[in-house]
C-alpha positions as CSV (number, residue, x, y, z in Angstrom):
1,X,-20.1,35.5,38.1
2,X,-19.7,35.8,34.5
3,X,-17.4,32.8,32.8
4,X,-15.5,35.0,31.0
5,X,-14.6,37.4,33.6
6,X,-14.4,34.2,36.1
7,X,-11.8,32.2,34.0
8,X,-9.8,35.5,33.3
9,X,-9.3,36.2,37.2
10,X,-8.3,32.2,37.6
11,X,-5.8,32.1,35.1
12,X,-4.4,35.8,36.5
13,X,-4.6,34.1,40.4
14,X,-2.2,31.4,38.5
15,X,-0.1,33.7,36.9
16,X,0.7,35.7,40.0
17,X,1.3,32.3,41.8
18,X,3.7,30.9,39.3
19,X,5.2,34.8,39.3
20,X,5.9,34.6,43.2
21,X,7.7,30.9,42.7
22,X,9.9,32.5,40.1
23,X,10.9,35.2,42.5
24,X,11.6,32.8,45.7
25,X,13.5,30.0,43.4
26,X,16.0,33.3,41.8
27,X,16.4,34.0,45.3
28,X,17.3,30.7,46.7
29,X,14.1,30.2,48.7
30,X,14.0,26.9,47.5
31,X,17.4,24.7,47.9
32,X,16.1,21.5,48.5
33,X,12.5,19.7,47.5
34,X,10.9,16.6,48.2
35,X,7.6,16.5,46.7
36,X,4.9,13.6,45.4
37,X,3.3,14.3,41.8
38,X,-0.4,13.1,41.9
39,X,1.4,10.2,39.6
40,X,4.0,9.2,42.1
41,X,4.0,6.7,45.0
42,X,6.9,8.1,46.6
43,X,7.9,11.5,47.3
44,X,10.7,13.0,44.3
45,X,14.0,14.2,45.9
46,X,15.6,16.5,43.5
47,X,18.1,16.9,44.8
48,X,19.0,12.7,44.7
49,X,17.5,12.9,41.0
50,X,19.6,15.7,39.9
51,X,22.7,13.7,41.4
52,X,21.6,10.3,39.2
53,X,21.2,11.9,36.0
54,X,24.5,13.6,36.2
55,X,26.5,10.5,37.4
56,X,28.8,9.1,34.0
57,X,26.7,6.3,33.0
58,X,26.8,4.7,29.6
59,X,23.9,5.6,27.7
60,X,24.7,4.7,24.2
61,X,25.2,1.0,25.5
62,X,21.1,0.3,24.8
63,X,22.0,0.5,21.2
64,X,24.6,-1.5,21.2
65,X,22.6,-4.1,23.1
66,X,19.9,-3.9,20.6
67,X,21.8,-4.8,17.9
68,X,24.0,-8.1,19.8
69,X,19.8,-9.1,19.9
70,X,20.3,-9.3,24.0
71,X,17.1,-6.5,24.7
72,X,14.0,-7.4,26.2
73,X,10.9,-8.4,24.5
74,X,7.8,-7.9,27.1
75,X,6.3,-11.2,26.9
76,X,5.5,-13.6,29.5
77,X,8.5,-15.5,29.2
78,X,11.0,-12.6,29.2
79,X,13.0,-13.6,26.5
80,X,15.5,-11.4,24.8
81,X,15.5,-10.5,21.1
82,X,17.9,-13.4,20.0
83,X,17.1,-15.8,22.4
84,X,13.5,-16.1,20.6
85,X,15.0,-16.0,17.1
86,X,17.1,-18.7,18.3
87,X,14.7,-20.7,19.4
88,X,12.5,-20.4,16.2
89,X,15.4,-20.7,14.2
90,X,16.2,-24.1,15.7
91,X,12.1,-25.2,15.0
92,X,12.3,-24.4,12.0
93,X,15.6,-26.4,11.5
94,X,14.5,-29.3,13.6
95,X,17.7,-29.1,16.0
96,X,15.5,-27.9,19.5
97,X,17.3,-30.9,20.9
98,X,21.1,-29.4,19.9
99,X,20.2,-26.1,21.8
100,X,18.7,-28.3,24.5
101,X,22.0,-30.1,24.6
102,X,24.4,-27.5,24.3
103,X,22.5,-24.4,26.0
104,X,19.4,-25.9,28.2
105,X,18.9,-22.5,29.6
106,X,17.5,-21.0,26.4
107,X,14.8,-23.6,26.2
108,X,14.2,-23.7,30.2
109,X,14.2,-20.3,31.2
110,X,11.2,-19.3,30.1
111,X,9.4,-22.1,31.0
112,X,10.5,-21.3,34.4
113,X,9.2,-18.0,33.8
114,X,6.0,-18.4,32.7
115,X,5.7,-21.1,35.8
116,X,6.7,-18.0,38.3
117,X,4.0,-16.0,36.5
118,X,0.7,-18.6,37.2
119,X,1.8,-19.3,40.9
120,X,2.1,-15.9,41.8
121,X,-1.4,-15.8,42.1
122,X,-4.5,-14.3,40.1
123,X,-2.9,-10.3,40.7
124,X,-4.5,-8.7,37.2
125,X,-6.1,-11.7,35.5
126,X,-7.1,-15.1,35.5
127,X,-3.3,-16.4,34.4
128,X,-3.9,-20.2,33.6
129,X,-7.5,-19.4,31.8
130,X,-6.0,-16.3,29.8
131,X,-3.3,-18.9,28.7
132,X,-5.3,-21.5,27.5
133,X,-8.1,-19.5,25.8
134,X,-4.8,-17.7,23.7
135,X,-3.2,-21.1,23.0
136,X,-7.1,-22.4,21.7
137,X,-6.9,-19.5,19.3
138,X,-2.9,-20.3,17.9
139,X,-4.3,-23.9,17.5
140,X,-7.7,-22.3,15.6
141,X,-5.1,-20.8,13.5
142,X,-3.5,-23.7,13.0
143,X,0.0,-22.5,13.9
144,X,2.5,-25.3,14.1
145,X,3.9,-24.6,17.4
146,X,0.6,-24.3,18.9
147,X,-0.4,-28.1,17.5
148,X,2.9,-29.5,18.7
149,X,2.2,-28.4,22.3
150,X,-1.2,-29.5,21.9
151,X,-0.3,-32.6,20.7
152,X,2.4,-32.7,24.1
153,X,-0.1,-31.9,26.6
154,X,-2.7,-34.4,25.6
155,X,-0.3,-37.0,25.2
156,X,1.4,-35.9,29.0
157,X,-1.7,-35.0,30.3
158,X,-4.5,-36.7,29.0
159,X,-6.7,-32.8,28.3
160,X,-6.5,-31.3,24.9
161,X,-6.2,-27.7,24.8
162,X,-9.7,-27.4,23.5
163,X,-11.1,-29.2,26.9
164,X,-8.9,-27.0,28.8
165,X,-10.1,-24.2,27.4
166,X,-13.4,-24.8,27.8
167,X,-13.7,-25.8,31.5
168,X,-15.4,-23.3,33.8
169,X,-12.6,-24.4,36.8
170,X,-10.2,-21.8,36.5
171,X,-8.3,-22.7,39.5
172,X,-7.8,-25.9,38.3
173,X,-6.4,-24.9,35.0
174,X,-3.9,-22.4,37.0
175,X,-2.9,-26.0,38.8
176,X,-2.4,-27.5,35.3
177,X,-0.2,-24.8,34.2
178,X,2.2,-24.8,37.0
179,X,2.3,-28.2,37.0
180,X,3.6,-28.7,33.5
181,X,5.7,-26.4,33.7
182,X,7.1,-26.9,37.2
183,X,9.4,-29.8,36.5
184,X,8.0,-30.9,32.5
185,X,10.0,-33.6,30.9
186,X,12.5,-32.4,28.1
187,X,10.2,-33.1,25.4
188,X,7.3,-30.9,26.9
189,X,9.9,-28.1,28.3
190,X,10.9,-27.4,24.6
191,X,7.2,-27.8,23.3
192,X,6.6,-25.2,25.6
193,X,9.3,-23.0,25.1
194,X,8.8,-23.4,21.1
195,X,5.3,-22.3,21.9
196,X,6.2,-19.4,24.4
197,X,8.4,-18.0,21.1
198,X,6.3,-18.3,19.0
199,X,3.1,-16.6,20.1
200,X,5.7,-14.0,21.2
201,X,6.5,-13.3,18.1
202,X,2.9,-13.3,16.9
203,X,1.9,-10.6,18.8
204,X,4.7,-8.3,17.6
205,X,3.6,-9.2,14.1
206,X,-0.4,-7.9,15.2
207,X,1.3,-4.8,16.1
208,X,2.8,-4.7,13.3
209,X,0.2,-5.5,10.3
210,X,-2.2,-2.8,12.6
211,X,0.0,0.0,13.4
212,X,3.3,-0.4,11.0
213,X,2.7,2.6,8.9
214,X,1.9,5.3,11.8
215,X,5.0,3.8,13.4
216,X,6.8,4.9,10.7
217,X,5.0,8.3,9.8
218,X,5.4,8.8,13.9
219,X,9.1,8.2,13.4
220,X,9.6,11.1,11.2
221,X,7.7,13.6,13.2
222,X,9.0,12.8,16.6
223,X,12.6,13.2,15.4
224,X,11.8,16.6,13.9
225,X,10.4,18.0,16.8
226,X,13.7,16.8,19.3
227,X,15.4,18.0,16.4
228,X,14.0,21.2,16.1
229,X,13.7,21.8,20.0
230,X,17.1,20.1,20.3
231,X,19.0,23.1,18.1
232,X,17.0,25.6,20.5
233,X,18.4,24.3,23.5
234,X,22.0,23.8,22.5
235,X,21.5,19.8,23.1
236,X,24.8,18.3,22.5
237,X,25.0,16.4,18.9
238,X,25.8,13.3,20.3
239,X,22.7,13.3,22.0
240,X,20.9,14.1,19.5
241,X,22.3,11.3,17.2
242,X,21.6,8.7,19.9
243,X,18.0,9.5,20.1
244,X,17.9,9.2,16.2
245,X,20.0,5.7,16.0
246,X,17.2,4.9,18.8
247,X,14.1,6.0,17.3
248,X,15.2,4.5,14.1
249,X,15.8,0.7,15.7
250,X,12.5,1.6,18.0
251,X,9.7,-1.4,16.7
252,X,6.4,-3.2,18.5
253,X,6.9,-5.3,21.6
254,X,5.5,-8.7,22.1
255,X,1.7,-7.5,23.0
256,X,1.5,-9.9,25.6
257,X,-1.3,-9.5,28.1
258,X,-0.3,-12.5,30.2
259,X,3.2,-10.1,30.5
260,X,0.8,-7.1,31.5
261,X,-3.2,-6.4,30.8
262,X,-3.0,-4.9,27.0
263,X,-6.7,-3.4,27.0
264,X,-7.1,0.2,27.8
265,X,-10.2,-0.3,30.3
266,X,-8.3,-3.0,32.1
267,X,-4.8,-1.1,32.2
268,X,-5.6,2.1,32.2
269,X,-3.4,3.1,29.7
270,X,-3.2,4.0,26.3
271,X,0.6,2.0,25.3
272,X,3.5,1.3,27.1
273,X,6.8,1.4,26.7
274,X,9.9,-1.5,28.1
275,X,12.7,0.7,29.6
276,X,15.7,-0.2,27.7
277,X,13.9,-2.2,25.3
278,X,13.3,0.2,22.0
279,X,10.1,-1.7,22.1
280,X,6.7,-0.3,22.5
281,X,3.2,-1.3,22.7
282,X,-0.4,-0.2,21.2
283,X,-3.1,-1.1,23.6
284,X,-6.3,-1.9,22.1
285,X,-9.6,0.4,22.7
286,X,-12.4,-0.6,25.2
287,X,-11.8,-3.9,27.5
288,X,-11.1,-7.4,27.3
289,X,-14.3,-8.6,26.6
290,X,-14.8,-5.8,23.8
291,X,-11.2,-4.8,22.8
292,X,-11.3,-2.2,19.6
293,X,-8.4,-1.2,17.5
294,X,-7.1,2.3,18.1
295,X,-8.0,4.9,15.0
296,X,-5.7,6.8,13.1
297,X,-5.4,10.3,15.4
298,X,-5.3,8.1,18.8
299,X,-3.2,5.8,17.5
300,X,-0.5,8.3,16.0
301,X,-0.6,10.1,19.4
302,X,-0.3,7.2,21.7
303,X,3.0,5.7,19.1
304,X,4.4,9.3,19.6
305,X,4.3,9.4,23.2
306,X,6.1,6.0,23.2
307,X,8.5,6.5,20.8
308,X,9.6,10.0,22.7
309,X,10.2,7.6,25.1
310,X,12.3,5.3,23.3
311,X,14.4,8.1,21.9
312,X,15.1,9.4,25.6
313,X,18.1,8.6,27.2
314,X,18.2,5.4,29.2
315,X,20.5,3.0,31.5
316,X,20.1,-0.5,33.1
317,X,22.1,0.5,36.7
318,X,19.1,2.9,37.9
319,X,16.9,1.5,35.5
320,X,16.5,5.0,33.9
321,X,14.7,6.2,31.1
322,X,14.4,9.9,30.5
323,X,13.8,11.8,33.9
324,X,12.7,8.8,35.6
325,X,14.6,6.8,37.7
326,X,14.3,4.0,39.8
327,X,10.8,3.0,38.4
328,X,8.5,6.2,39.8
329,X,11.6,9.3,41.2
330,X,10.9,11.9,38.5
331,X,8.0,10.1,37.0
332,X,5.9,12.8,37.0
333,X,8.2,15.5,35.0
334,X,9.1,12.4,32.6
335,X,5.7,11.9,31.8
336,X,5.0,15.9,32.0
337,X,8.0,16.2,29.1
338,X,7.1,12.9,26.6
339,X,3.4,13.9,26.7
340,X,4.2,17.6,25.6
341,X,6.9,16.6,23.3
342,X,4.1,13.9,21.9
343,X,1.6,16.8,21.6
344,X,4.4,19.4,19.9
345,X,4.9,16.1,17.4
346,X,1.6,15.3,16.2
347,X,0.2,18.7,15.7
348,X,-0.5,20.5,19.3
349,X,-4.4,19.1,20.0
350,X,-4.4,19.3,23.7
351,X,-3.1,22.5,23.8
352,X,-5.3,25.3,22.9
353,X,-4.7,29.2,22.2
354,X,-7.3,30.7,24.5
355,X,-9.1,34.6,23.2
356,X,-7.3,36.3,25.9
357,X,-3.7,35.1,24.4
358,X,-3.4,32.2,27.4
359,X,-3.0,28.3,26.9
360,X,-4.3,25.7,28.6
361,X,-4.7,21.9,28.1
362,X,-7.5,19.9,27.1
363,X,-8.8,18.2,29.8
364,X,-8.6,15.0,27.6
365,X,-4.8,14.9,27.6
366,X,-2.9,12.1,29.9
367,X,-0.8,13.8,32.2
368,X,-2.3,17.1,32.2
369,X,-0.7,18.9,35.1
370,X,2.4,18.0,34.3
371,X,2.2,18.6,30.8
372,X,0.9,22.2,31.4
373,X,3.8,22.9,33.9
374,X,6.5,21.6,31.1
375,X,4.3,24.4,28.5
376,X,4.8,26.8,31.3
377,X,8.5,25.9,31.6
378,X,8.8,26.1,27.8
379,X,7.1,29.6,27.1
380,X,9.1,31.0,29.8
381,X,12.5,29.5,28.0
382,X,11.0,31.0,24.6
383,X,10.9,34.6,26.4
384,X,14.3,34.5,28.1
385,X,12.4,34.2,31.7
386,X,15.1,31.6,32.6
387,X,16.4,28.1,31.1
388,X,14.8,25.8,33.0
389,X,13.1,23.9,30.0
390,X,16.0,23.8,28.1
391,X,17.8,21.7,31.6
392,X,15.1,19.4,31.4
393,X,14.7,18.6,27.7
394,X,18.9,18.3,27.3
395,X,19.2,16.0,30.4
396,X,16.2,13.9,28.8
397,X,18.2,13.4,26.3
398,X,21.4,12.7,28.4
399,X,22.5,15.6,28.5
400,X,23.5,17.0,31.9
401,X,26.1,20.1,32.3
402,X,25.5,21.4,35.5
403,X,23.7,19.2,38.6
404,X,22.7,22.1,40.7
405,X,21.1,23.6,37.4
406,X,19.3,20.6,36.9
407,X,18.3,20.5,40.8
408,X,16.6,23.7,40.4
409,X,15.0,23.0,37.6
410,X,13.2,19.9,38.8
411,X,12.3,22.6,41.9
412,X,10.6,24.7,38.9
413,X,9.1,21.9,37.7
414,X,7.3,20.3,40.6
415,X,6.4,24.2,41.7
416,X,4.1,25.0,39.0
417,X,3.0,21.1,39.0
418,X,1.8,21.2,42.6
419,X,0.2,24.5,41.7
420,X,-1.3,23.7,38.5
421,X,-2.7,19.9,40.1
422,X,-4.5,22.3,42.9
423,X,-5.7,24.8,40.1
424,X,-7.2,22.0,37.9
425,X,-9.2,20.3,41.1
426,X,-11.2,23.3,41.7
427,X,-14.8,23.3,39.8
428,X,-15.5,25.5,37.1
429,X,-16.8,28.4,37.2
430,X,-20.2,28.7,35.1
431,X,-22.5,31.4,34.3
């Protein structure tokens, strides 16, 4: 069969199908669905989705937590924002022993942390070789915090970090690790925490002095296009100024990979983004062993898809963000709606204009089912088919109306996913 004339028919057989769905959903075919995107673990209710995002919940609060300094930082110690300043503030000061007086939890609670972390078992990585390979590197650079704890361990001890380091028994240096920081003496606890803080810290600052500038021109571009879409829709201006304040105060997490693998071959992803954080993460190119910074295009692309997330709307109760909740119910049209909105942002290179007047996706772009479903959804809005898009984009953004609107358009939504997942598995057609 000629590819032409093969590809036409396909896309027709695709048209007709998402044609048919239209006509069943307008005639209230469809009034429940509980389906599983191929990015789900569990099946989506809509209907219980739909519900969530149209419960009262206080979504300008992340904000407001932002600025009091009380929002996570993704590092291995789970520290919040001031709790790490305070910290270094008091090393820098010489008064660790004050806070240890005064507030012992600031100093101990990540300690207990990263102790919960290294007996939990290998799970991605090697946790108590990956931590002292890092700290030989902080004391390479000769960081202060990284000498003191040195200078702690050997004298606790009796190992250096640089023997540590360098022993091929792994298991035993995960038994080292939790045992100093199971039950460490006051001295060593705030070494430790000092030390947890400050290569926290450090790895926002890599983020920063690699990827500062695209954050910034990303910034820009991502607001225009919510924006712009925003007016289209009718989202409410509230919402709209929330995603700004949040896309404004949006900045690099702590790119720790003892929090979470930070290499794209070892991950399998691109960034990430902390829900209710306003933080988000660059992953290196390539794999642990051969990690490469990201380049200009990839890199402005993968702090655009982030950053749509941080300007979504968000909530600690059902630990929402966007059309998520829950950690994975709706994960599939949230991901579907930041990757489009990422690919409207920085210029449209996934999507492509075919001869014949049809779309389609580059087979290149992450999320690609659900991404082609949310163009689908969008050029259907554009023509006045229905306003199914426009649902999903406003309640992204927190803004809900109507619940049984928004149940049918998740129904939309996984329809043409489902069908457009099954399209995209079949082989191609060549001549």
């Amino acid at each position: 069969m000629n590819l032409k004339h093969a590809n036409r028919l396909r896309f027709l057989t695709f048209c007709a199908k998402v044609s048919l769905m239209e006509r069943l959903h307008s005639a209230g075919v469809l009034d429940q669905m509980h389906v599983r995107g191929q990015y789900e673990r569990i099946p989506t209710d809509t209907a219980h989705l739909a519900a969530e995002l149209a419960a009262t919940h206080d979504v300008a609060r992340l904000m407001v937590d932002f600025d009091d300094g009380v929002t996570p930082l993704r590092d291995v110690g789970k520290m919040f924002t001031a709790q790490r300043t305070a910290i270094l503030e008091a090393y820098r000061t010489g008064t660790v022993s004050n806070i240890a007086a005064s507030h012992p939890e600031i100093l101990s609670i990540p300690v207990k942390n990263l102790h919960e972390r290294v007996v939990s078992g290998t799970q991605d990585q090697p946790v108590g070789h990956n931590f002292f390979v890092n700290a030989r590197d902080f004391l390479d650079a000769r960081m202060p915090w990284a000498i003191q704890f040195n200078d702690l361990l050997h004298r606790s001890t009796g190992y250096s970090i640089y023997v540590v380091s360098q022993s091929d028994d792994w298991a035993g240096k995960d038994r080292l690790l939790a045992a100093i920081t199971e039950k460490p003496d006051p001295e060593l606890k705030s070494a430790i925490a000092v030390y947890l803080a400050g290569r926290s810290l450090e790895g926002e600052k890599l983020l920063e002095q690699h990827y500062g500038k695209t954050l910034e021109r990303a910034k820009g571009q991502v607001e225009a296009t919510t924006q712009r879409i925003g007016i289209t829709t009718g989202l409410r201006v509230d919402m709209l100024e929330r995603a700004k304040g949040q896309l404004q105060r949006a900045t690099f997490g702590s790119f720790d990979h003892l929090a979470g693998l930070v290499t794209s071959d070892n991950s399998g992803a691109k960034g990430d983004y902390g829900i209710c954080s306003l933080r988000i993460e660059v992953q290196s190119d390539g794999s642990v062993r051969s990690a490469r910074l990201r380049n200009g295009s990839d890199a402005l692309h993968v702090v655009a898809h982030e950053l749509h997330h941080a300007g979504s709307a968000q909530t600690k109760e059902n630990n929402r963000c966007g059309l998520q909740i829950n950690g994975d119910e709706g994960l599939e049209a949230n991901e579907g709606m930041t990757e489009y909105l990422a690919q409207l942002s920085v210029g449209s290179p996934g999507i492509e204009q075919l001869t014949d007047g049809s779309m389609r996706i580059r087979e290149d772009v992450p999320y690609r089912a659900p991404v082609f479903a949310m163009l689908a959804l969008h050029e259907q809005f554009k023509a006045g088919k229905n306003n199914h898009f426009a649902v999903l984009f406003n309640a992204y953004h927190g803004d809900v109306r109507s619940q049984t609107q928004l149940e049918q358009a998740f129904d939309a939504f996984y329809q043409h996913d489902v069908s457009i997942s099954e399209q995209l598995k079949k082989p191609t057609v060549r001549e």
